[in-house]
C-alpha positions in Angstrom: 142.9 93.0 105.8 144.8 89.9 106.7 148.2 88.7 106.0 146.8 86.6 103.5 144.8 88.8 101.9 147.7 89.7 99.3 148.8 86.5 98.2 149.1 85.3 94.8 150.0 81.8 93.6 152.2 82.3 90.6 153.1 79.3 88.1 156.4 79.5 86.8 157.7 76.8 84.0 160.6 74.7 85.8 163.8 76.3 84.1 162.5 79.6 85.0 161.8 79.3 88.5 165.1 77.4 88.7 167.0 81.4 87.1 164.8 83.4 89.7 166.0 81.2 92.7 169.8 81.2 91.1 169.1 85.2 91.1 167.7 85.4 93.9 170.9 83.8 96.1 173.8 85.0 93.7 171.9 88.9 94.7 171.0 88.3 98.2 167.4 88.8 97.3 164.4 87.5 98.8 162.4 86.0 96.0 159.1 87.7 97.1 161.0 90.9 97.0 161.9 90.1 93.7 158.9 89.1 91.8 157.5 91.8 93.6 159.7 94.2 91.6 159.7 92.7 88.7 155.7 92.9 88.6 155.8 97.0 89.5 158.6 97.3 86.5 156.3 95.2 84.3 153.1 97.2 85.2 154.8 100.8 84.8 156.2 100.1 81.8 152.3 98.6 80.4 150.8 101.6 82.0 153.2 103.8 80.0 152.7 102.1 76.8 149.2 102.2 77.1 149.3 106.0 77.7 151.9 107.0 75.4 148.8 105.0 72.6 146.1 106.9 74.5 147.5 109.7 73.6 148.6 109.0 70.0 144.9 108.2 69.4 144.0 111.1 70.7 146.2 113.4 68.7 144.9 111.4 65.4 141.2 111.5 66.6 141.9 115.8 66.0 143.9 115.4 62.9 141.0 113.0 61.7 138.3 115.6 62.3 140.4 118.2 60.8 140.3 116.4 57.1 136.9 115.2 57.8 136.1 119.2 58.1 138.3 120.0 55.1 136.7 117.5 53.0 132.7 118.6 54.2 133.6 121.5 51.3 134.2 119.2 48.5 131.3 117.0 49.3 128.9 119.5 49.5 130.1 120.8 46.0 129.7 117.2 44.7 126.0 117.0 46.2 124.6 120.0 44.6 125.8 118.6 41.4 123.1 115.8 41.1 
């Protein structure tokens, strides 16, 4: 893989860019470094969204088949009535 093979072009609007290279020399950062870290914090805290909702839907996919089984009873009752 070649030193180029990781590069991303990234459009920032003007103001923007202008805060990251204020950051950037005010911390003694090197601005790759820096959207570079700021892209792993972003996609950490998405991946732990996602599977804190993964899991939510999970727990309700259970509790969804639990009614569904406690209401198979009342349905059946209902059907042998007609």
């Amino acid at each position: 893989m070649g030193e180029n093979d990781n590069i991303m072009k990234v459009n920032l609007a003007p103001a923007v860019y202008k805060e990251v290279k204020e950051y950037c020399a005010i911390a003694d950062i090197d601005e790759n470094e820096f959207v570079n870290s700021v892209m792993n914090y972003f996609l950490d805290e998405n991946l732990i969204i996602y599977d804190t909702m993964r899991k939510g839907y999970a727990e309700m996919s259970r509790i969804n088949l639990d009614i569904c089984n406690e209401f198979e009873v009342c349905e059946k009752e209902v059907g042998a009535q007609f």
